[in-house]
Every structure is written in structure tokens, then in C-alpha cells.
ChimeraX commands (.cxc) that place a marker at each C-alpha (Angstrom):
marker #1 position -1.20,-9.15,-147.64 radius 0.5
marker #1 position -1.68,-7.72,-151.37 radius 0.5
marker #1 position -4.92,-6.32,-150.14 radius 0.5
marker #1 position -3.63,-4.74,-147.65 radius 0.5
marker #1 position -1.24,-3.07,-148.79 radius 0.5
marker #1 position -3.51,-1.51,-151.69 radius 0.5
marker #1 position -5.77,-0.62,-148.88 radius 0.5
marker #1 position -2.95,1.30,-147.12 radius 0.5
marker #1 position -2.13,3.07,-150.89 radius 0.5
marker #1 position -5.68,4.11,-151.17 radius 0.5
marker #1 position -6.07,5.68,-147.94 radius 0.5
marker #1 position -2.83,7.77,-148.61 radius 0.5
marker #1 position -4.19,8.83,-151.96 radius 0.5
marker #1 position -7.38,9.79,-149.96 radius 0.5
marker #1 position -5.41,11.80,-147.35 radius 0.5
marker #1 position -3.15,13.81,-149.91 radius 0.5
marker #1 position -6.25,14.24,-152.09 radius 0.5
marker #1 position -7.15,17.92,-151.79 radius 0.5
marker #1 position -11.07,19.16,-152.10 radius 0.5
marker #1 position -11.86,21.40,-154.98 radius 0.5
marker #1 position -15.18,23.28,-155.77 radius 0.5
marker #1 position -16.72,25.35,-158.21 radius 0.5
marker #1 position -20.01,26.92,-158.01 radius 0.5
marker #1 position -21.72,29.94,-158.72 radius 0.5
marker #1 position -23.18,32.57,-156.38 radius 0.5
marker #1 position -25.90,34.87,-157.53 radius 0.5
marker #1 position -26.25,38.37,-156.34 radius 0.5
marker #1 position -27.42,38.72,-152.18 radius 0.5
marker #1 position -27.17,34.80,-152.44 radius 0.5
marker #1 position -24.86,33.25,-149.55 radius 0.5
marker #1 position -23.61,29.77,-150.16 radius 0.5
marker #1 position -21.69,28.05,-147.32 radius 0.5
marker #1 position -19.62,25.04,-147.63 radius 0.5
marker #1 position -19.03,22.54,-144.46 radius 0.5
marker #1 position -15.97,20.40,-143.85 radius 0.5
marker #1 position -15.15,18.87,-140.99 radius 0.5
marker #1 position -11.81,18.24,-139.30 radius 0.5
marker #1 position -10.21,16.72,-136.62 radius 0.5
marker #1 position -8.73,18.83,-133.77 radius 0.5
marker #1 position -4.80,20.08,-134.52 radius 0.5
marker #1 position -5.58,19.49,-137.91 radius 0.5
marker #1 position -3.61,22.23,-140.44 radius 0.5
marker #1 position -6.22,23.60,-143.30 radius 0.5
marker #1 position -4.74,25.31,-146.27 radius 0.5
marker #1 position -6.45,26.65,-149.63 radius 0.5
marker #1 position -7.20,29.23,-151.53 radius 0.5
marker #1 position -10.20,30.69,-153.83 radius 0.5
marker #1 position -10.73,32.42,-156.95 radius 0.5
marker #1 position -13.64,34.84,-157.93 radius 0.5
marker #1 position -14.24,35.06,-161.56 radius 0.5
marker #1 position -16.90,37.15,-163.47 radius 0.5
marker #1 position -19.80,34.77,-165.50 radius 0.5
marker #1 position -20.98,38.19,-167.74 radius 0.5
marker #1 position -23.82,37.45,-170.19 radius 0.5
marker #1 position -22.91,37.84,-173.98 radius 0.5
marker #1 position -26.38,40.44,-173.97 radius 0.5
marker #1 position -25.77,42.75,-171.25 radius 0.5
marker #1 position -27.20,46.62,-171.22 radius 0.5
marker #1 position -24.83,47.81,-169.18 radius 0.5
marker #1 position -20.59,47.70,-170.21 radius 0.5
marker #1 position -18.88,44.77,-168.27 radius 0.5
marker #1 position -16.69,48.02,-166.47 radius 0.5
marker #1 position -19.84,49.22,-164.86 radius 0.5
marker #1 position -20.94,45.71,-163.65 radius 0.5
marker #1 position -17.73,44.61,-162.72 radius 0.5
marker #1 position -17.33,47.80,-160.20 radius 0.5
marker #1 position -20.97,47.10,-158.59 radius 0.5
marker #1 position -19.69,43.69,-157.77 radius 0.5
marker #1 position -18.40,42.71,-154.41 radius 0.5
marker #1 position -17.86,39.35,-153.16 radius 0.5
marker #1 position -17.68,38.58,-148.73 radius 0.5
marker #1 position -15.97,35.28,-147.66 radius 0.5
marker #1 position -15.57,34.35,-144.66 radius 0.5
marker #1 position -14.08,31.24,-142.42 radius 0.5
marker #1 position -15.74,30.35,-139.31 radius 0.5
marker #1 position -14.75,27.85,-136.66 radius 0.5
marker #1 position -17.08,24.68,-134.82 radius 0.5
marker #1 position -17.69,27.50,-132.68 radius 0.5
marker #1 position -18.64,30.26,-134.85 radius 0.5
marker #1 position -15.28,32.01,-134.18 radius 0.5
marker #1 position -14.29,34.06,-137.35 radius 0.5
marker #1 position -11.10,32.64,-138.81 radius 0.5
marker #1 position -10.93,34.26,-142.33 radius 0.5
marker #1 position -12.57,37.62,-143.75 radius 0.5
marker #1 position -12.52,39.00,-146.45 radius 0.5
marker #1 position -15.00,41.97,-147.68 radius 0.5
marker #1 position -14.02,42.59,-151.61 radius 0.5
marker #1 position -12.45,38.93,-152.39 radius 0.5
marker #1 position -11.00,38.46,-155.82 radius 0.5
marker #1 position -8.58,35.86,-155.18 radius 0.5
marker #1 position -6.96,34.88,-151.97 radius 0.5
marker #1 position -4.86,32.20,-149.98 radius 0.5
marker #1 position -6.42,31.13,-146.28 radius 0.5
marker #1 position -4.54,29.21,-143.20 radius 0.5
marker #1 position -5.60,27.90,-140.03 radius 0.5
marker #1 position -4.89,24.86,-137.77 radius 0.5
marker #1 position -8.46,23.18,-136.21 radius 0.5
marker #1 position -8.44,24.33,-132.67 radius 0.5
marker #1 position -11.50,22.16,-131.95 radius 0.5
marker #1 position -12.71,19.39,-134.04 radius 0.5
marker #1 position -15.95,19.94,-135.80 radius 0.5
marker #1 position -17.64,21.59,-138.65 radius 0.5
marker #1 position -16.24,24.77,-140.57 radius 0.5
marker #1 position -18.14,26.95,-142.93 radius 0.5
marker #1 position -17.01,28.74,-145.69 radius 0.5
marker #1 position -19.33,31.16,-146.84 radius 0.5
marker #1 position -19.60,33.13,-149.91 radius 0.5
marker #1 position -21.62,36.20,-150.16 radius 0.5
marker #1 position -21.76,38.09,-153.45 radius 0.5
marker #1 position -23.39,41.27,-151.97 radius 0.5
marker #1 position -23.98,44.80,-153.97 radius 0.5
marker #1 position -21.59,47.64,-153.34 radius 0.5
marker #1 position -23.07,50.71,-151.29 radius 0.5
marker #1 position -24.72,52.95,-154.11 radius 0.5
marker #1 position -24.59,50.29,-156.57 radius 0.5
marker #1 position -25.94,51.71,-159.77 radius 0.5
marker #1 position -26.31,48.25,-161.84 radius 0.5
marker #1 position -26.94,44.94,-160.78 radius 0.5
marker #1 position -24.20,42.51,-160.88 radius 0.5
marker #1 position -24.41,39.00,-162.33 radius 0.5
marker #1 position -23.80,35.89,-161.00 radius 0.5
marker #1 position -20.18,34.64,-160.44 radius 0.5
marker #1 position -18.06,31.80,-160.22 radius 0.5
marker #1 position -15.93,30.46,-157.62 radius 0.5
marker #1 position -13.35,27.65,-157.85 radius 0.5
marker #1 position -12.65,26.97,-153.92 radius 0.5
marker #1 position -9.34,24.23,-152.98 radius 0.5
marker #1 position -9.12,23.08,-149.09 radius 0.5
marker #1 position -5.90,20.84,-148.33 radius 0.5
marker #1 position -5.76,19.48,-145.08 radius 0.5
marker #1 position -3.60,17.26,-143.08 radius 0.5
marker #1 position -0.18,15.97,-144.97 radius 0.5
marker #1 position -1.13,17.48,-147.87 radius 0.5
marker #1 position -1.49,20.99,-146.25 radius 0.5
marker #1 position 1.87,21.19,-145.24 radius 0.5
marker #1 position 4.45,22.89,-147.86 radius 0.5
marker #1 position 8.08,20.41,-148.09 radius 0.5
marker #1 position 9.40,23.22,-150.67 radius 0.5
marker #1 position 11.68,24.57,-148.20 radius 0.5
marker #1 position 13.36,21.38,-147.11 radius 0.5
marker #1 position 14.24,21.11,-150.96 radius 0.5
marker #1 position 15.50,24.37,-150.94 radius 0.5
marker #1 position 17.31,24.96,-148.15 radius 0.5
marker #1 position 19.33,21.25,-148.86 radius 0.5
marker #1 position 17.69,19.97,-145.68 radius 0.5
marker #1 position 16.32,17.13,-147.70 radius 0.5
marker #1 position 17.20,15.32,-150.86 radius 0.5
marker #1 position 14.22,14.69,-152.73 radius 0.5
marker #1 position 13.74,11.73,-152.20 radius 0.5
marker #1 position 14.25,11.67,-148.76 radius 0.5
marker #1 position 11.23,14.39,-149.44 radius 0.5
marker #1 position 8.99,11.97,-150.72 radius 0.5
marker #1 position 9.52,9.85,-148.03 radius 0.5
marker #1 position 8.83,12.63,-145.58 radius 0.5
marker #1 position 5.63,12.90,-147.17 radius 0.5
marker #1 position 4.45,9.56,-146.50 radius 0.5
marker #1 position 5.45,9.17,-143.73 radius 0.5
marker #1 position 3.18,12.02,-142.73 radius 0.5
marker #1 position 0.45,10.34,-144.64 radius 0.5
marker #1 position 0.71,7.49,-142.99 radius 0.5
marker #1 position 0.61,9.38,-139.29 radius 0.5
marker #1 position -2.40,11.31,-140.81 radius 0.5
marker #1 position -4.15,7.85,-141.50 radius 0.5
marker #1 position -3.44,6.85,-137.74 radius 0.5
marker #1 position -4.55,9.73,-136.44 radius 0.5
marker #1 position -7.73,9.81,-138.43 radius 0.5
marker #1 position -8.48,6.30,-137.44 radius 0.5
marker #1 position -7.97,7.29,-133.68 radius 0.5
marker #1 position -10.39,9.91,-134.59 radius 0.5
marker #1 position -12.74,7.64,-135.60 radius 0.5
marker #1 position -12.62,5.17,-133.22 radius 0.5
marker #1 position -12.95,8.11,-130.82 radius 0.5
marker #1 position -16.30,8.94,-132.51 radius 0.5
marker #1 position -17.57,5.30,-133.20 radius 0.5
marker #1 position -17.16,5.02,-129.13 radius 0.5
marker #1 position -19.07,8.39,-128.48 radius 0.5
marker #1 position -21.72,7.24,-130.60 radius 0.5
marker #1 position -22.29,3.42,-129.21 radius 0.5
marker #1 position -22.10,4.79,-125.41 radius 0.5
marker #1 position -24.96,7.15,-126.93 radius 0.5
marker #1 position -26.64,4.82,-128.34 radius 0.5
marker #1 position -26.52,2.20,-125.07 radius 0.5
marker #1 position -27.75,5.54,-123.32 radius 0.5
marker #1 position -30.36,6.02,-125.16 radius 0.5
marker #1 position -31.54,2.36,-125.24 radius 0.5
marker #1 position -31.46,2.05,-121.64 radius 0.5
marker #1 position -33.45,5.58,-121.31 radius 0.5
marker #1 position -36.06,3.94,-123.89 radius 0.5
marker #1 position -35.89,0.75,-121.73 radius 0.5
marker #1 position -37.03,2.23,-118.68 radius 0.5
marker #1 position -39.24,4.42,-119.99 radius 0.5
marker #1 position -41.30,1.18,-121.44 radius 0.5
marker #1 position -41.06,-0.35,-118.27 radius 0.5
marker #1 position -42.45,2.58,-116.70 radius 0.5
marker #1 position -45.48,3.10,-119.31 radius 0.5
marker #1 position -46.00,-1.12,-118.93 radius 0.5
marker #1 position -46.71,0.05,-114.95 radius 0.5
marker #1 position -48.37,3.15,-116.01 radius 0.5
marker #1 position -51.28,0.93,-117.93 radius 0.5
marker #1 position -51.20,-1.71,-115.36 radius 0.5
marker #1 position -52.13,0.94,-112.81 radius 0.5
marker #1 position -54.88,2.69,-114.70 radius 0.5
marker #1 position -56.40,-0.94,-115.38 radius 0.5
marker #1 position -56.36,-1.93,-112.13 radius 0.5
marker #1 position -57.93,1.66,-110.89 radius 0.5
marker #1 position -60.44,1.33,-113.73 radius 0.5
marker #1 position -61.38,-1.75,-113.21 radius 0.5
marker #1 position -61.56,-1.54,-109.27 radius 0.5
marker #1 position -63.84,1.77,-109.79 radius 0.5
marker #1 position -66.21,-0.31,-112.14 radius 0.5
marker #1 position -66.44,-2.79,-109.77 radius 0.5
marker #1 position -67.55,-0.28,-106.99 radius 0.5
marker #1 position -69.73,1.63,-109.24 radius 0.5
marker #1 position -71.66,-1.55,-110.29 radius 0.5
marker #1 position -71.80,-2.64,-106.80 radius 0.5
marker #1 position -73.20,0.16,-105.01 radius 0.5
marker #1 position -75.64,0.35,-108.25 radius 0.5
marker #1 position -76.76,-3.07,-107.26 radius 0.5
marker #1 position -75.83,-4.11,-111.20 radius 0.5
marker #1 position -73.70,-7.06,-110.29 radius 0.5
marker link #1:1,2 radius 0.2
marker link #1:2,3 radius 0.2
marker link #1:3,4 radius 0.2
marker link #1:4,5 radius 0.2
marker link #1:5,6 radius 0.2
marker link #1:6,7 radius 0.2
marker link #1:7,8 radius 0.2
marker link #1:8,9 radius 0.2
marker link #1:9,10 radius 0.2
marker link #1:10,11 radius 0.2
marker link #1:11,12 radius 0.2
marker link #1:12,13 radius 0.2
marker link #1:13,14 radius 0.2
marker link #1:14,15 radius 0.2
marker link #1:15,16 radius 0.2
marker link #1:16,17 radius 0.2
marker link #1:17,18 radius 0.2
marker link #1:18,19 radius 0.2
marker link #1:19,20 radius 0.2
marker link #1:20,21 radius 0.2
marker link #1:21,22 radius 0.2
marker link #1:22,23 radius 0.2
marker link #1:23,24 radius 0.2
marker link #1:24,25 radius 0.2
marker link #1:25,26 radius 0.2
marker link #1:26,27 radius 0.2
marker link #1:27,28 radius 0.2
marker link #1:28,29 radius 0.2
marker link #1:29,30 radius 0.2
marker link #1:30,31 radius 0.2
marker link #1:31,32 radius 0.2
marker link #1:32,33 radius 0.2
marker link #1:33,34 radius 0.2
marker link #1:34,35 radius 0.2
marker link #1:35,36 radius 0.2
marker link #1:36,37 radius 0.2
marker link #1:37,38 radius 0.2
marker link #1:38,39 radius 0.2
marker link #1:39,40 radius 0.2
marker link #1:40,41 radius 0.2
marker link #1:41,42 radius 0.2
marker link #1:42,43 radius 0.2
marker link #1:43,44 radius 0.2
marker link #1:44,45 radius 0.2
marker link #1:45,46 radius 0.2
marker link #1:46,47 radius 0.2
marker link #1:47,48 radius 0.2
marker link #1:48,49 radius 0.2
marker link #1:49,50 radius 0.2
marker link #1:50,51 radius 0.2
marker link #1:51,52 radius 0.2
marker link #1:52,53 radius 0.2
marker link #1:53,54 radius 0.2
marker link #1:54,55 radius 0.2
marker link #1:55,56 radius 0.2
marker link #1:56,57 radius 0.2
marker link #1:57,58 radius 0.2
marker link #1:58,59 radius 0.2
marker link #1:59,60 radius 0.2
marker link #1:60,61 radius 0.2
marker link #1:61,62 radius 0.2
marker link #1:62,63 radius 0.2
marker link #1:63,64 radius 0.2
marker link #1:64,65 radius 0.2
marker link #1:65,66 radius 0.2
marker link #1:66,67 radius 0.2
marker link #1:67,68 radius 0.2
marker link #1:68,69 radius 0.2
marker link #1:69,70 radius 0.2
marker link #1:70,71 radius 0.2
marker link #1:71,72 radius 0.2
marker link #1:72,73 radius 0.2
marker link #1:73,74 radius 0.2
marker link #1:74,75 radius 0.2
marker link #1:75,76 radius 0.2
marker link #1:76,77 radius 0.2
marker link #1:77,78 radius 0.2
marker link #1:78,79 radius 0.2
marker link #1:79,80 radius 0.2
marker link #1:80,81 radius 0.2
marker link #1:81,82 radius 0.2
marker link #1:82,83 radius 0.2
marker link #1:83,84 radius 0.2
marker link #1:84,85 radius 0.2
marker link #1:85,86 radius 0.2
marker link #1:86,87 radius 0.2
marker link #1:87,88 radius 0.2
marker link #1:88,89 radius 0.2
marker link #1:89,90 radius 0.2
marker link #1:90,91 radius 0.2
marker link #1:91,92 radius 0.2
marker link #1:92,93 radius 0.2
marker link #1:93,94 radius 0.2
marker link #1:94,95 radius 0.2
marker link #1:95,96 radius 0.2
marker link #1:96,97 radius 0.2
marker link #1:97,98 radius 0.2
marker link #1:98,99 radius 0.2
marker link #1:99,100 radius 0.2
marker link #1:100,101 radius 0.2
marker link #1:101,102 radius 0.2
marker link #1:102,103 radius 0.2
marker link #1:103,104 radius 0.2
marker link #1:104,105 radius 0.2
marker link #1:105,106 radius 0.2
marker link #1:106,107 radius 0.2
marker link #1:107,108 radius 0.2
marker link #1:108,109 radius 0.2
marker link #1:109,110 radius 0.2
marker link #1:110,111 radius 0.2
marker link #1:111,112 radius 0.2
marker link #1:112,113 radius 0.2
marker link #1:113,114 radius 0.2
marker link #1:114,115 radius 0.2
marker link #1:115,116 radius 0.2
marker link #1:116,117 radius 0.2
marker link #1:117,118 radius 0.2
marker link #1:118,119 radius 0.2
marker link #1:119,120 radius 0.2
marker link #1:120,121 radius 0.2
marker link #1:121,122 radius 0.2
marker link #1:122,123 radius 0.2
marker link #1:123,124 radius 0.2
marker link #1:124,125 radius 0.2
marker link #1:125,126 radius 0.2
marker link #1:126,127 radius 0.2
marker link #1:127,128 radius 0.2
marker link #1:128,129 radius 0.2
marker link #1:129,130 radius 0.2
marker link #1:130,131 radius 0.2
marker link #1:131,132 radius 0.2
marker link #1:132,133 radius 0.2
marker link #1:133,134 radius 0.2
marker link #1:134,135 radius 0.2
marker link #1:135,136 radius 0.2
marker link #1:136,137 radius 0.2
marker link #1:137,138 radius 0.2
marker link #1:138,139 radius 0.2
marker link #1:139,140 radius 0.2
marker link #1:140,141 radius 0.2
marker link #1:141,142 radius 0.2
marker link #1:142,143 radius 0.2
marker link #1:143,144 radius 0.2
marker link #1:144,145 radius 0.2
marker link #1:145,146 radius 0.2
marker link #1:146,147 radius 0.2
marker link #1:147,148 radius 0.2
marker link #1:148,149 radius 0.2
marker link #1:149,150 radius 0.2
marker link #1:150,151 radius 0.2
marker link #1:151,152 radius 0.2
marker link #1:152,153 radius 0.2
marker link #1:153,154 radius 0.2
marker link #1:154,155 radius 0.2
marker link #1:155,156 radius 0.2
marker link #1:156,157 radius 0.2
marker link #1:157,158 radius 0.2
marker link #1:158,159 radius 0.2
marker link #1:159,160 radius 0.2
marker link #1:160,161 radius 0.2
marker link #1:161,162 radius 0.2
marker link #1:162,163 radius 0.2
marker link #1:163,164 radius 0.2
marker link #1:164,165 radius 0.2
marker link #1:165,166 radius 0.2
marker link #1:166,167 radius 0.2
marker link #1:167,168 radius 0.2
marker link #1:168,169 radius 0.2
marker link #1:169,170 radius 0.2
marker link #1:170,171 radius 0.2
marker link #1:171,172 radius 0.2
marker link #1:172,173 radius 0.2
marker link #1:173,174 radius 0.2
marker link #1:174,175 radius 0.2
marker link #1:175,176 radius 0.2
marker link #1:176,177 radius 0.2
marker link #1:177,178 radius 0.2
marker link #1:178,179 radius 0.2
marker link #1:179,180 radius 0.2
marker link #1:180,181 radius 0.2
marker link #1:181,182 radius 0.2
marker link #1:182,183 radius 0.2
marker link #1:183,184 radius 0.2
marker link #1:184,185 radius 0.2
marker link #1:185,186 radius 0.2
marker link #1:186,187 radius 0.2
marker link #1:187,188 radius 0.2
marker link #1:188,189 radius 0.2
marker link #1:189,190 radius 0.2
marker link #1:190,191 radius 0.2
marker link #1:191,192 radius 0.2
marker link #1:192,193 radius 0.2
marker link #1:193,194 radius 0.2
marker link #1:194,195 radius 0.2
marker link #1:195,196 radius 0.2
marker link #1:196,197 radius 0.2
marker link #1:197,198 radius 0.2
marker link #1:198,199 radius 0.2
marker link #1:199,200 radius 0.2
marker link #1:200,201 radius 0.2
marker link #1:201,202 radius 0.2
marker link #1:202,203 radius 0.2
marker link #1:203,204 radius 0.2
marker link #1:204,205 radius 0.2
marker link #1:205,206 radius 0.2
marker link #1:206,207 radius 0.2
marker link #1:207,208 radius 0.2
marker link #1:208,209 radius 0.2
marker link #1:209,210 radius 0.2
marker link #1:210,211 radius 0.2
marker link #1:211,212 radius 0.2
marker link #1:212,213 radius 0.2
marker link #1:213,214 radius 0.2
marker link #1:214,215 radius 0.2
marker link #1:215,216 radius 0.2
marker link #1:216,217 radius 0.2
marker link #1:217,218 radius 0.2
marker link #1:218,219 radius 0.2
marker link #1:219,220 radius 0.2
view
């Protein structure tokens, strides 16, 4: 029972944990993360562009600073564009998943039209909460809807529907893939049965042409 029960805690520290990045994007390089979430599922985050600058630049950090411009972007299992931005400095991003699936975020640190200098690589810090964690209990504080307490307890109790709801998911997924799978056994079955006949057929030719071909050479 003990292990269960830190089993349960885990999960819900897994579900309210939020993703956070940082990486760096050099100039006309696009980097794309991929997450993937379950349909009806709420996505919340946020990103911040900062300036990495050399110490031994030849240009002042002004100039280089104005030639910079950073392109995100958000874009659905479909391809559908959920989030643009064209000159990003720092930003906040919602969405619910529509469709479950994979969803990029792209970063593109591309060079202003007539840029005179070069800019230098940059770094962004990226944060994508999803599911119970996403969703913002500040106003039932506020407002006196809620003690908070009673908050807390709002909280895992959407946790705890989050972890069903991601277990129906996978279930959902684990079935897909082992009706797939029996599929694609019984294709491979048949197709071996049908190769076994195949050989057996081109023996049996052969060796009834042989036959023929000895015999009307008088060899046998």
C-alpha cells in the first residue's frame, strides 16, 4: 500500500512538473522543439530571448543588437500555426491541444532586412506547462472563491484527473499499437505462406522442365 501511494505522489510531481529549456540559436539557424500532448490538453508558457555578445566584438553591442531579430512560432499535429511571433523578445503563449500529437516550437534567429552587421548567437530559456499545472488557481484566491487550502486541494485533485486521463491516453495508444502490431504479423504471416508456395511452384516447374528437357534429349 506504501508503494503505492509513493507511486501516486510521483506521478503528481511528474504532472505539475513544468518543462524548461535553454539553448542557443545561431544566426539563420532554426531550432524546433517537439512535445507531444494529448487531445483537450491546455499548454501554457512563455520564452525569453537574451543577447550572448562576445567580450571582443568590432562592432558596439547597439548596432548588433538592432540587426538582430528572432521568429517563433507554434504549430499544431497538423501544421496549423498557433503562435507567431516575428521580432520576439519575451513573450507568454496559450493554446488548448485540439488534436493529440506532436507540436513544434521553432526558433529562428533570422537577420533584419538591410542588416548592416551580423548578429551573434542568442539564448533562449523556453517553459511549457501543461495539464493541471497550466491552469492559473490565483483567481479563486482572490476573488474568496476558495480558501487556500481548499486551493491546494483543487489542485490535486486536478492532478490526479490529469493522471487518469493520461493513463486512458495511454492505454488508448498501447491498444493502437498491439492491433498494429497483430496486423502486421498476420500481413508478414501470409506473405511467408505465400513465398513458401511461390518456391514450391518454381521447384516443381523447374524440376518438371528438367525432366522434359533430359527426356526428349534422350539423357535419362
Amino acid at each position: 500500500m506504501r508503494s503505492i501511494v509513493i507511486v501516486c505522489l510521483l506521478a503528481v510531481i511528474a504532472i505539475q512538473a513544468a518543462h524548461s529549456f535553454m539553448f542557443e540559436v545561431r544566426p539563420a539557424e532554426e531550432k524546433c522543439l517537439v512535445e507531444e500532448f494529448r487531445r483537450d490538453t491546455l499548454v501554457k508558457g512563455s520564452y525569453d530571448i537574451s543577447d550572448k555578445l562576445s567580450k571582443n566584438i568590432a562592432y558596439p553591442t547597439e548596432l548588433i543588437m538592432q540587426s538582430m531579430q528572432m521568429k517563433v512560432y507554434i504549430r499544431d499535429a497538423h501544421g496549423s500555426l498557433l503562435h507567431d511571433n516575428q521580432d520576439a523578445k519575451s513573450s507568454n503563449f496559450a493554446f488548448t491541444a485540439h488534436e493529440a500529437g506532436e507540436y513544434l516550437f521553432c526558433f529562428l534567429d533570422a537577420y533584419r532586412p538591410h542588416a548592416s552587421v551580423m548578429p551573434l548567437s542568442r539564448t533562449v530559456r523556453l517553459e511549457i506547462k501543461s495539464g493541471a499545472e497550466a491552469h492559473d488557481y490565483t483567481d479563486l484566491i482572490t476573488k474568496g472563491t476558495l480558501k487556500p487550502s481548499e486551493v491546494e486541494l483543487k489542485k490535486i485533485e486536478d492532478s490526479v484527473d490529469s493522471i487518469k486521463n493520461e493513463l486512458m491516453y495511454m492505454k488508448g495508444r498501447e491498444e493502437t499499437m498491439r492491433n498494429t502490431n497483430e496486423s502486421t504479423n498476420s500481413r508478414v504471416a501470409w506473405l511467408a505462406i505465400f513465398c513458401i508456395f511461390v518456391l514450391i511452384g518454381t521447384a516443381t516447374f523447374q524440376i518438371t522442365y528438367l525432366k522434359r528437357y533430359f527426356k526428349q534429349r534422350k539423357l535419362i
